[in-house]
C-alpha positions as a printed Julia matrix, in Angstrom:
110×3 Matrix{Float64}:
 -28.61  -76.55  -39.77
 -31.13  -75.52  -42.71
 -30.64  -76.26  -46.6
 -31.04  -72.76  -46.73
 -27.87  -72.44  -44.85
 -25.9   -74.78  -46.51
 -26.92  -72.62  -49.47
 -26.17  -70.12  -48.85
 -22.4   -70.88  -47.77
 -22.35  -71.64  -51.59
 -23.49  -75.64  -51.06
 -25.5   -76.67  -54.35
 -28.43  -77.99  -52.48
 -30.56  -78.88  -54.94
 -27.71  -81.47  -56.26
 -27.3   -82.51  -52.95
 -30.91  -83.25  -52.24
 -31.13  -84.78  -55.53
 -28.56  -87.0   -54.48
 -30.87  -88.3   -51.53
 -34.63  -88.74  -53.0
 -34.89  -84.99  -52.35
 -35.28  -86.3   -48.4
 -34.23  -83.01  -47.36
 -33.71  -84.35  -43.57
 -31.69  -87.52  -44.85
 -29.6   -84.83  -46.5
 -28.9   -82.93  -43.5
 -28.65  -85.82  -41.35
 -25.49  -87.33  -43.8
 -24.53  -83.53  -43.72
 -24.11  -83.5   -39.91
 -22.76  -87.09  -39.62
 -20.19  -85.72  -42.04
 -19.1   -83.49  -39.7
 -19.0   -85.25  -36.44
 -17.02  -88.18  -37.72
 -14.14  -85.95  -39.95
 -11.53  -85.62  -38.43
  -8.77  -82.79  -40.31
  -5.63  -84.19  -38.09
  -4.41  -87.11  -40.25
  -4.83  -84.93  -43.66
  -2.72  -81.71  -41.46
  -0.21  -84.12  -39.84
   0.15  -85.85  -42.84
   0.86  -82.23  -44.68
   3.29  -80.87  -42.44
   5.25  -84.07  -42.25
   5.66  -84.28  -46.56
   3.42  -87.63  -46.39
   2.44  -87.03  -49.62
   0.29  -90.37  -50.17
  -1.18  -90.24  -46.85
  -2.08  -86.72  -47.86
  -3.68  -87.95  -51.11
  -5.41  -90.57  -49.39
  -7.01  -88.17  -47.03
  -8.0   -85.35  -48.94
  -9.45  -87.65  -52.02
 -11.53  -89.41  -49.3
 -12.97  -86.01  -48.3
 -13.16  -84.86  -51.75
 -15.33  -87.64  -52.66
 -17.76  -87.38  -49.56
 -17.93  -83.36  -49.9
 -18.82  -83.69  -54.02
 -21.27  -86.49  -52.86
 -23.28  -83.84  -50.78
 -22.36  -81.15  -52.85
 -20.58  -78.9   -50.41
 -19.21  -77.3   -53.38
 -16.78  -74.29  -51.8
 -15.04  -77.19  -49.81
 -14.84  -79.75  -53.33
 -13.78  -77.22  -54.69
 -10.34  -76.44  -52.28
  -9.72  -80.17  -51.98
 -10.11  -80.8   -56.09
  -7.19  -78.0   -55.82
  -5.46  -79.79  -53.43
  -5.5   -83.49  -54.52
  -4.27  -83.06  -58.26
  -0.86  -82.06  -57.01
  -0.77  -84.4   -54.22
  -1.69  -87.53  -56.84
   1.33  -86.14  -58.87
   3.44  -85.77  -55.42
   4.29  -82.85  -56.1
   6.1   -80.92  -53.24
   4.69  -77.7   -52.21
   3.3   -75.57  -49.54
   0.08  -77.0   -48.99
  -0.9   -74.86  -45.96
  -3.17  -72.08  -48.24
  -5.23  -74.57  -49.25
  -5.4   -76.47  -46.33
  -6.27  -73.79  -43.87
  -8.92  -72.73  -46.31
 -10.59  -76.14  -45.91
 -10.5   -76.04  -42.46
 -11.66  -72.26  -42.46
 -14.38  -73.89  -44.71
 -15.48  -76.86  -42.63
 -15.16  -74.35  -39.2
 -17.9   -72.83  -41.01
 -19.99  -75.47  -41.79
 -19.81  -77.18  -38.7
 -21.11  -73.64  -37.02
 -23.99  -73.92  -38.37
């Protein structure tokens, strides 16, 4: 995985690296640690089974760590996402969930 990747799957970079002393292989490092410890099955299960706070819980979590490294397209879906969920609002989730996991499938192919 490159910065130049991340990049160019719409990642601001340059906030990201800012983030860590511009240590662009600290960056990538949290980057990759970020994706071999998520894990999308508690934020799905807790979807398709109406657990709205455990849903909340989740997705804020990952919203916070994806807008920490700036993987914008994927802060972006989940800033869609949690709003409702804070307000429990009941819905069909699935759109916006797949398209984080599309997202992240992406990200962790690189």
């Amino acid at each position: 995985m490159t910065v130049e990747q991340l990049k160019a799957l719409g990642c601001n970079t340059s906030e990201g690296l800012q983030r860590c002393m511009n240590n662009e292989s600290f960056y990538l490092m949290l980057v990759n640690k970020f994706i071999a410890t998520t894990d999308l099955s508690k934020l799905e299960d807790a979807l398709n089974n109406g657990d709205l706070d455990t849903a909340f819980k989740e997705a804020h979590s990952l919203k916070g760590v994806c807008g920490n490294l700036s993987l914008t397209p994927m802060f972006n879906v989940l800033v869609e996402m949690v709003e409702p969920l804070r307000a429990k609002v009941v819905m069909d989730y699935s759109p916006l969930f797949n398209e984080f996991k599309r997202l992240f499938s992406e990200l962790k192919s690189l």
